[in-house]
C-alpha positions as CSV (number, residue, x, y, z in Angstrom):
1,X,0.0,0.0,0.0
2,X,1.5,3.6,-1.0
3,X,2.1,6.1,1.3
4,X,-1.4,7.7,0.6
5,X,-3.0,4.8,1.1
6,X,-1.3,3.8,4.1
7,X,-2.7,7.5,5.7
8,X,-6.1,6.7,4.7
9,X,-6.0,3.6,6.8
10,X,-4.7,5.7,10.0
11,X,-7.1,8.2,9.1
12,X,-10.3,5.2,9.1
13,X,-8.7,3.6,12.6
14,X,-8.5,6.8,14.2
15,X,-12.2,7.4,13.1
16,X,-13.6,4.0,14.1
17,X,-11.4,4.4,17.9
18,X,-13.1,7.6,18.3
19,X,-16.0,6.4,17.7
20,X,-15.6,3.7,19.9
21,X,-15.0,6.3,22.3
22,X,-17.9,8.3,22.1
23,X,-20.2,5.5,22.0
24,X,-18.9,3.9,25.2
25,X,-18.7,7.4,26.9
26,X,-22.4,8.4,25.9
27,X,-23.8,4.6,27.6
28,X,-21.8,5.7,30.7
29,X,-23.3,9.1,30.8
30,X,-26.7,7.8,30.3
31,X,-26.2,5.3,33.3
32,X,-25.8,8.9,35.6
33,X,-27.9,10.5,37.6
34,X,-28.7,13.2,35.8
35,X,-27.8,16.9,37.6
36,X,-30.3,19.9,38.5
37,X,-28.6,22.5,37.2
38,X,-25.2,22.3,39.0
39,X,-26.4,24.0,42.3
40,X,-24.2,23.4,45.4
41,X,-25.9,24.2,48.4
42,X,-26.4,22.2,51.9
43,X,-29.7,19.9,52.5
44,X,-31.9,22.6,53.7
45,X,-35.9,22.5,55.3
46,X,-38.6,25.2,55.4
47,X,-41.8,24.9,56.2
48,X,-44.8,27.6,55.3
49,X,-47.5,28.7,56.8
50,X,-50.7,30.8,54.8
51,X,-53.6,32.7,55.3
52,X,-53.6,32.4,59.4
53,X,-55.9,35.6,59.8
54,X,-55.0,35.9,63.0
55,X,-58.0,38.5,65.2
56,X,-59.2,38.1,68.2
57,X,-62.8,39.5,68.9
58,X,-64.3,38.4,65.6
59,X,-66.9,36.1,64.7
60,X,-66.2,33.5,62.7
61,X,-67.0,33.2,59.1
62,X,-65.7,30.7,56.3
63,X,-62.5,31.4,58.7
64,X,-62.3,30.3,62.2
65,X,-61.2,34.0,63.6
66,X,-62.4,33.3,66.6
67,X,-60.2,30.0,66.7
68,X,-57.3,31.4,64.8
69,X,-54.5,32.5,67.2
70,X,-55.3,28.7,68.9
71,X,-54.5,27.5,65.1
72,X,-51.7,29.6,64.8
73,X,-50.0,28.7,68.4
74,X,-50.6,24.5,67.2
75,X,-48.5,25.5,63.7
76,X,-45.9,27.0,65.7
77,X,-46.0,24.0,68.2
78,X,-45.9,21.8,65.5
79,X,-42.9,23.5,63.3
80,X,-40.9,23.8,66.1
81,X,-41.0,20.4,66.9
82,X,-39.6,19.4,63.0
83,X,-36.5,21.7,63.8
84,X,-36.8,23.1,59.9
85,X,-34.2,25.7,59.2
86,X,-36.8,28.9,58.3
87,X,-40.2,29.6,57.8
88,X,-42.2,31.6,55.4
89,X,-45.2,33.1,56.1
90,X,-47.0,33.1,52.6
91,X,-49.1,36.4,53.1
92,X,-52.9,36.8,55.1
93,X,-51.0,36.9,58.1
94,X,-53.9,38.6,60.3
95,X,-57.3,39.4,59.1
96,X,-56.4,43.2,59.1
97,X,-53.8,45.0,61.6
98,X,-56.4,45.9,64.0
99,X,-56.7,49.2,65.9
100,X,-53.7,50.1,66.4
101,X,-52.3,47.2,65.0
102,X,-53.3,45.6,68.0
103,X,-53.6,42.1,65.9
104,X,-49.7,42.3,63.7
105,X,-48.2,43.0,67.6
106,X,-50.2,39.4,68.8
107,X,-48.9,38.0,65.4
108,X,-45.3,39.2,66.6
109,X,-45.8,38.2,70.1
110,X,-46.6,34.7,69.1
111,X,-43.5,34.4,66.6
112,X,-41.6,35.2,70.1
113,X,-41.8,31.2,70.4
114,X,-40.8,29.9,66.9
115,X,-37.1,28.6,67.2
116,X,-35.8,30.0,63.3
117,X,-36.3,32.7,61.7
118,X,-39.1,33.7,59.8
119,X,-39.9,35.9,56.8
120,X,-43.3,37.0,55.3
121,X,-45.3,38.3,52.3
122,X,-48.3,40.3,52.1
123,X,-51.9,39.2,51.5
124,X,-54.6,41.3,50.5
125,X,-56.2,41.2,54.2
126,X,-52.6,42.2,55.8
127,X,-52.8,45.8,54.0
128,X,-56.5,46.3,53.5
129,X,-59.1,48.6,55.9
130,X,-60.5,51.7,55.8
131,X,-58.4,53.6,55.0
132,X,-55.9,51.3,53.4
133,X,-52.8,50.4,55.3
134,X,-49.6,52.1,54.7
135,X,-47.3,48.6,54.2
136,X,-44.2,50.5,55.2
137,X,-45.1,52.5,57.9
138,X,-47.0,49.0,59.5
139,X,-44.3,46.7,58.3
140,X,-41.5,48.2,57.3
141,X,-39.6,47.8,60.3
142,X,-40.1,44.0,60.8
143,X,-38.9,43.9,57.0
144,X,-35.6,45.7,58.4
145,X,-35.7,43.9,61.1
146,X,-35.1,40.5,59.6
147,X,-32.3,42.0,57.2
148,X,-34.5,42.5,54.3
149,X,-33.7,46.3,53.7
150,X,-35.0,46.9,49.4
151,X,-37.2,49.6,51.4
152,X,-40.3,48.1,49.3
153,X,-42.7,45.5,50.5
154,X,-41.3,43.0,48.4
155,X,-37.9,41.4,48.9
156,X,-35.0,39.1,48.1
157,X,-32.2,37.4,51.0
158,X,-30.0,34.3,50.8
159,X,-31.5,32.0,54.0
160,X,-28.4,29.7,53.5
161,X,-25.3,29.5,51.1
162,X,-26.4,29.2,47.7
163,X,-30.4,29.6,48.1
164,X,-31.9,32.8,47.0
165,X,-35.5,33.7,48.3
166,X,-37.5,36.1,46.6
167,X,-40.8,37.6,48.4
168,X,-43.2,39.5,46.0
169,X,-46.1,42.0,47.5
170,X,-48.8,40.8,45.2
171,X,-51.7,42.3,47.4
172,X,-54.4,45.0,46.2
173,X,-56.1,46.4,49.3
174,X,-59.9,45.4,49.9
175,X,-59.5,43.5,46.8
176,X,-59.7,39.7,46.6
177,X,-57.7,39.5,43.4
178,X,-53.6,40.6,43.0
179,X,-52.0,42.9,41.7
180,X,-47.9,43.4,40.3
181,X,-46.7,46.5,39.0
182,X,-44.0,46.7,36.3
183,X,-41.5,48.5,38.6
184,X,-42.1,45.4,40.9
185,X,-41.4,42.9,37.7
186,X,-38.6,44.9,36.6
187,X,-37.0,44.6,40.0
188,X,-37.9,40.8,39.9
189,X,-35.7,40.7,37.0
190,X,-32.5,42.4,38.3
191,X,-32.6,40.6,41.3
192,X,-32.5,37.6,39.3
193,X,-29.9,38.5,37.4
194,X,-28.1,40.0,40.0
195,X,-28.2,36.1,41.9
196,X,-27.4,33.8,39.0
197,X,-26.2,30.6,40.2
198,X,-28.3,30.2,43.4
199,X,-31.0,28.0,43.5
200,X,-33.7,30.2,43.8
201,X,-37.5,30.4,45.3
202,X,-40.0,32.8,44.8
203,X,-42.8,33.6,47.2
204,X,-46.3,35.3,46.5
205,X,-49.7,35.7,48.9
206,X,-51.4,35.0,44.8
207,X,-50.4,32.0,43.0
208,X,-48.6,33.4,39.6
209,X,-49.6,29.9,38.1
210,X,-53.5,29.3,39.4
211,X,-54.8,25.8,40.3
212,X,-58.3,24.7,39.1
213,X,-60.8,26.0,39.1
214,X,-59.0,29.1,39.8
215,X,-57.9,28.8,36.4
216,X,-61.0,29.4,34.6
217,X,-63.9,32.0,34.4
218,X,-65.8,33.8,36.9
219,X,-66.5,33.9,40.1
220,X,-63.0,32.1,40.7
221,X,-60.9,34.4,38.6
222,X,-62.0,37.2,41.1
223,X,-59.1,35.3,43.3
224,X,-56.7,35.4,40.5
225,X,-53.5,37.5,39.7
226,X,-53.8,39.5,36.3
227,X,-50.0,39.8,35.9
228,X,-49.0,36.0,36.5
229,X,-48.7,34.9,33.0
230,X,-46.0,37.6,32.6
231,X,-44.5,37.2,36.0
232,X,-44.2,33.4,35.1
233,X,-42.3,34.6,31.9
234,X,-39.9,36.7,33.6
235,X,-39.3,33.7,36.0
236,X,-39.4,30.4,33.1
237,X,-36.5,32.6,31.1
238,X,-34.2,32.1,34.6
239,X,-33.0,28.8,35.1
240,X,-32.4,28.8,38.8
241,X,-36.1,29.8,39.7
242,X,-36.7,26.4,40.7
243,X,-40.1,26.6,43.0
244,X,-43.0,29.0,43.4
245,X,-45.3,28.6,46.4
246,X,-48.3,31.0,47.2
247,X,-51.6,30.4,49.3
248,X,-54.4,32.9,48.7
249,X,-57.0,30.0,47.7
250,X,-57.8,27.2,49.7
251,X,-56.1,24.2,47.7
252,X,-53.2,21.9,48.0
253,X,-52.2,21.4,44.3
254,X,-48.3,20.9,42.6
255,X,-48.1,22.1,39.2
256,X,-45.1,22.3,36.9
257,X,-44.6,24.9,34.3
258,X,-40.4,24.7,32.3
259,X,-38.3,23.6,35.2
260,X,-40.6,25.7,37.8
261,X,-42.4,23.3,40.6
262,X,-45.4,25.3,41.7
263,X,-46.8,24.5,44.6
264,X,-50.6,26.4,46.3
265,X,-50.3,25.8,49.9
266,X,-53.6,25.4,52.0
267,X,-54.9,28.2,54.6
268,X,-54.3,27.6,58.4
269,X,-58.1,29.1,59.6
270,X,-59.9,27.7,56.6
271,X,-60.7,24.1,55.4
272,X,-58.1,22.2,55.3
273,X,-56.2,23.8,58.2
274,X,-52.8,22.9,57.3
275,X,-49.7,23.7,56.6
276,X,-46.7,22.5,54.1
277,X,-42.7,21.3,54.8
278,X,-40.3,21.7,52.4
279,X,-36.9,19.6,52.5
280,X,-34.4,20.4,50.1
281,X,-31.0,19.1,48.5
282,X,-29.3,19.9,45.6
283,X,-31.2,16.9,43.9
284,X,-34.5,17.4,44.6
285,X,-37.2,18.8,47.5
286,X,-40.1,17.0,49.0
287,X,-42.8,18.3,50.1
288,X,-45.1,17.0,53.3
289,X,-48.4,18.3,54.5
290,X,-49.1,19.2,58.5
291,X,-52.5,19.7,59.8
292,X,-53.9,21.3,63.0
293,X,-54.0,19.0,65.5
294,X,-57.6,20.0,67.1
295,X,-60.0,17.7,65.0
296,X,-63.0,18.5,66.4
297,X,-62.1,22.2,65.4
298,X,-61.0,21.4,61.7
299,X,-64.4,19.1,61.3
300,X,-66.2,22.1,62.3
301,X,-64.4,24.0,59.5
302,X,-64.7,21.3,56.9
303,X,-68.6,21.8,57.9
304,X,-68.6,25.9,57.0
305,X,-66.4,25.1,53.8
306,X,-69.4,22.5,52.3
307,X,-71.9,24.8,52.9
308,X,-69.6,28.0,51.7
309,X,-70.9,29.7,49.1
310,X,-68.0,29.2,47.1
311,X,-68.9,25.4,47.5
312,X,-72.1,26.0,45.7
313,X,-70.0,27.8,43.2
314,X,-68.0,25.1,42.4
315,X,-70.7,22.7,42.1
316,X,-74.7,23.6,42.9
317,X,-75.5,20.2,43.3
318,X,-72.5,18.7,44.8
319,X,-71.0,21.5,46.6
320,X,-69.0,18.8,49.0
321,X,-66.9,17.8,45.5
322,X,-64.8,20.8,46.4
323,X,-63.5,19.5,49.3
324,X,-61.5,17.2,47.0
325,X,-59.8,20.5,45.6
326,X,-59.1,21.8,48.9
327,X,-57.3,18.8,50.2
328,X,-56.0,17.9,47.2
329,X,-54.6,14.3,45.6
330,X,-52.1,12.2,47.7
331,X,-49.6,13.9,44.8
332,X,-50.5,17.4,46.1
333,X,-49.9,16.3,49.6
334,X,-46.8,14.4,50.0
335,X,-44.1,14.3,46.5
336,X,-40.7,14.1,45.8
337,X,-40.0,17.3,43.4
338,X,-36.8,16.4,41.2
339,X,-34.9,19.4,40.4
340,X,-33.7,17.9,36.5
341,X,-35.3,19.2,33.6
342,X,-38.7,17.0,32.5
343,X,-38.6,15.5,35.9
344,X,-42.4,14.6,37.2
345,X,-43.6,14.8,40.6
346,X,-43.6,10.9,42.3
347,X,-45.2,9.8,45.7
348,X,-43.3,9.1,48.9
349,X,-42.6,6.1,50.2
350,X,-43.2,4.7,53.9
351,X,-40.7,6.3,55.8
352,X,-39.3,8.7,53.6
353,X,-40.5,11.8,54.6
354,X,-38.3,13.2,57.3
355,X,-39.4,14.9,60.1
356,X,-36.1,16.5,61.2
357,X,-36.0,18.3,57.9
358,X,-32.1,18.3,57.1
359,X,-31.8,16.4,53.6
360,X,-34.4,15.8,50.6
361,X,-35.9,12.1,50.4
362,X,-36.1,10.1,47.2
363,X,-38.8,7.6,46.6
364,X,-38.0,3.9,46.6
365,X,-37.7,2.4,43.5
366,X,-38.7,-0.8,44.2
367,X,-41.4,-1.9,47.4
368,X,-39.7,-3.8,50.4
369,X,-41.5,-6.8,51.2
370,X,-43.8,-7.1,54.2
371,X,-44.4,-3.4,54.4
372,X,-47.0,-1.3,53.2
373,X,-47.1,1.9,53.0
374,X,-49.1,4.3,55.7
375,X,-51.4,6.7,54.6
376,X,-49.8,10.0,55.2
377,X,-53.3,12.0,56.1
378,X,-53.1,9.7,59.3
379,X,-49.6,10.7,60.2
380,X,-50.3,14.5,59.3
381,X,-52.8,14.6,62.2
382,X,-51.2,12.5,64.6
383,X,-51.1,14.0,68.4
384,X,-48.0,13.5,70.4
385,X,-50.3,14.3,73.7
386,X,-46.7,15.1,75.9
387,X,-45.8,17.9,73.7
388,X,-49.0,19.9,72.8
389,X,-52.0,21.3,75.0
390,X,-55.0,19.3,74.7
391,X,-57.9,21.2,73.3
392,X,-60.9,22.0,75.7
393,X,-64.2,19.9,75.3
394,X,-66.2,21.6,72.5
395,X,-69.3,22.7,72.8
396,X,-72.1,21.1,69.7
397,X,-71.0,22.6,66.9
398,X,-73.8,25.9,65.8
399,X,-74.7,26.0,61.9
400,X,-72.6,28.4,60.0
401,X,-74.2,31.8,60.2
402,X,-76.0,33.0,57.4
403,X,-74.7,36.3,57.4
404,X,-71.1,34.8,56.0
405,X,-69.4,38.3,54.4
406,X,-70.3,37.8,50.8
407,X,-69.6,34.0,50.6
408,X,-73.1,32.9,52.0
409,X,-75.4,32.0,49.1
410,X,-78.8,32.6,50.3
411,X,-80.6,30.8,53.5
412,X,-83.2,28.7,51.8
413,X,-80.4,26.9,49.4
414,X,-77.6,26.7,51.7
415,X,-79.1,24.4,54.7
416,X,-76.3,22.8,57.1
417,X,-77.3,19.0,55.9
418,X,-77.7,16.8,59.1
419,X,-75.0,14.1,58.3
420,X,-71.9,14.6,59.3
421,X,-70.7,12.5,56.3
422,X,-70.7,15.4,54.4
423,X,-67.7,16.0,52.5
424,X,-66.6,19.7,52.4
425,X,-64.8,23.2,51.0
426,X,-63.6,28.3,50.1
427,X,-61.7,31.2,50.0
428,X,-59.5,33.0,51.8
């Protein structure tokens, strides 16, 4: 073979090693975990807490007011005891400041007992009153005072090493639906270029991506936020933006929109009385559900919900089918949340979720034998009696009152039915 040909045939074994190469390399790499997006951060957990309407002096309505700092006291109770590393309080805080902001300075008092720290958003019941409520004069300095110093009501801090969290001020006084204004969203989008590289969560009282029925037509888009589709833009075109949680309506759902889990967290003084954890590592988050531990309290609530108006809304004549919204799927309640792109939500296993909060826990993959899996409702609203006051004896529970602020459809449709097998569910 000439020269020429004898380069030819170094040329073809080269071609066929490298080859070789590339084909072996690309079976390994498929046999790898595949990575978020390169975030380095420790195992982290959060929990959040919405819609507590905290008042004292008020009757109750579709919210427990009159039971609501008792709620509120049992959350705290119950976060402390999971030793999470922060918690966010996802707007709705109080069901106005009161006179003299006589009900944000309870809210404050009973914080005094939470063992992390805390942050917060605004809900459209936090600012509203007449007159409206000036957010920075009211607010301001607990903003400062938890190091979040944009002098706005909306906000961005790293709560550990590598983990950006964004709060937005979505609330419209004496309005039930939100509101973001561009020089909000073009703050939203220098921050987020300002923190590339940080995993990153964003925060709003109003879902930016609504569950159903929230996401249709009236009356439920009354709830909604106008500007979410563009604030969703804003955050899709940023690939650390990772997870968006609000509360605002009462629903547990998990949605996924790009790489952005979005998660609607229940209310504390409305049907289903709970609250959400959130564990977290570099890999993936999952997500648990907590309820308030008085049951004969949260049956009472499930009982206003069924016969809400907004029940009636949902479905005339099956108003109690929206009590399946409110508590949402076994999916919406307890999940693993993979951070890779196209990743979809999966259910926990027994034992998986931890309580102690420090590192994210991955499903099983296959089922041990001999063990079946718990129902995680049971768990959620299990009592450890040593660690937790035990409820007084209620007294029979009254029929809502028909004078429910405009939520009550009218007596003569709206009957309390006498079974308590009713299944049950409104808005904040």
């Amino acid at each position: 073979m000439d020269e020429d040909g004898h380069t030819e045939l170094l040329s073809r074994r080269h071609f066929l090693a490298g080859l070789g190469a590339l084909t072996c390399f690309g079976q390994l790499s498929m046999l790898a975990p595949a990575k978020a997006a390169g975030f380095d951060f420790a195992p982290f957990s959060f929990a959040v807490v919405s819609d507590s309407h905290l008042s004292n002096g008020l009757p109750d309505s579709l919210k427990l007011l009159q039971e609501s700092q008792l709620f509120l006291q049992d959350v705290v109770k119950s976060i402390n005891e999971q030793k999470v590393d922060f918690v966010i309080f996802c707007g709705d805080q109080v069901e106005g400041p009161g006179r003299d902001e006589v009900f944000w300075q309870l809210f404050i008092d009973i914080m005094a007992v939470l063992n992390c720290p805390w942050y917060f958003v605004l809900g459209e019941c936090d600012v509203s009153g007449p007159p409206a409520v000036e957010r920075m004069v009211t607010y301001g300095p607990d903003f400062k005072g938890k190091g979040l110093t944009s002098g706005n009501s909306y906000w961005s801090i790293d709560p550990v090493a590598g983990v950006h969290l964004i709060g937005l001020d979505t609330a419209k006084a004496n309005s039930d639906a939100g509101d973001l204004s561009n020089a909000q969203m073009n703050w939203l989008k220098q921050d987020l270029n300002s923190n590339k590289g940080k995993m990153t969560i964003v925060v709003s009282h109003h879902p930016l991506l609504a569950p159903p029925p929230y996401d249709g037509g009236p009356p439920f888009e009354e709830y909604t936020l106008m500007q979410g589709a563009s604030a969703r833009e804003i955050l899709g075109a940023c690939l650390d933006v990772r997870l968006a949680i609000s509360g605002h309506v009462p629903i547990n759902k998990i949605q996924r929109e790009r790489n952005i889990w979005y998660v609607s967290c229940p209310p504390v003084d409305t049907y289903p009385c709970e609250y959400k954890l959130f564990h977290v590592d570099p890999q993936g988050i999952t997500v648990e559900t907590l309820g308030v531990r008085y049951e004969a309290l949260v049956k009472k609530a499930k009982k206003i919900m069924v016969n809400s108006r907004l029940a009636f809304q949902y479905s005339n004549h099956k108003p109690d089918s929206f009590l399946k919204l409110a508590e949402g799927s076994e999916l919406d309640r307890s999940a693993y949340l993979a951070l890779a792109p196209g990743a979809v939500a999966q259910h926990l296993g027994k034992g998986k979720a931890k309580s102690n909060g420090k590192k994210a826990a991955k499903p099983k993959a296959t089922k041990e034998k001999g063990k079946k899996a718990a129902p995680e409702r049971k768990k959620e609203n299990k009592i450890d009696q040593s660690k937790i006051d035990q409820p007084k004896k209620e007294q029979p529970l009254a029929e809502p009152a028909s004078n429910l602020p405009d939520l009550a459809p009218s007596k003569d449709s709206l009957q309390p039915k006498n079974s308590d097998q009713n299944q049950s569910g409104e808005q904040n």
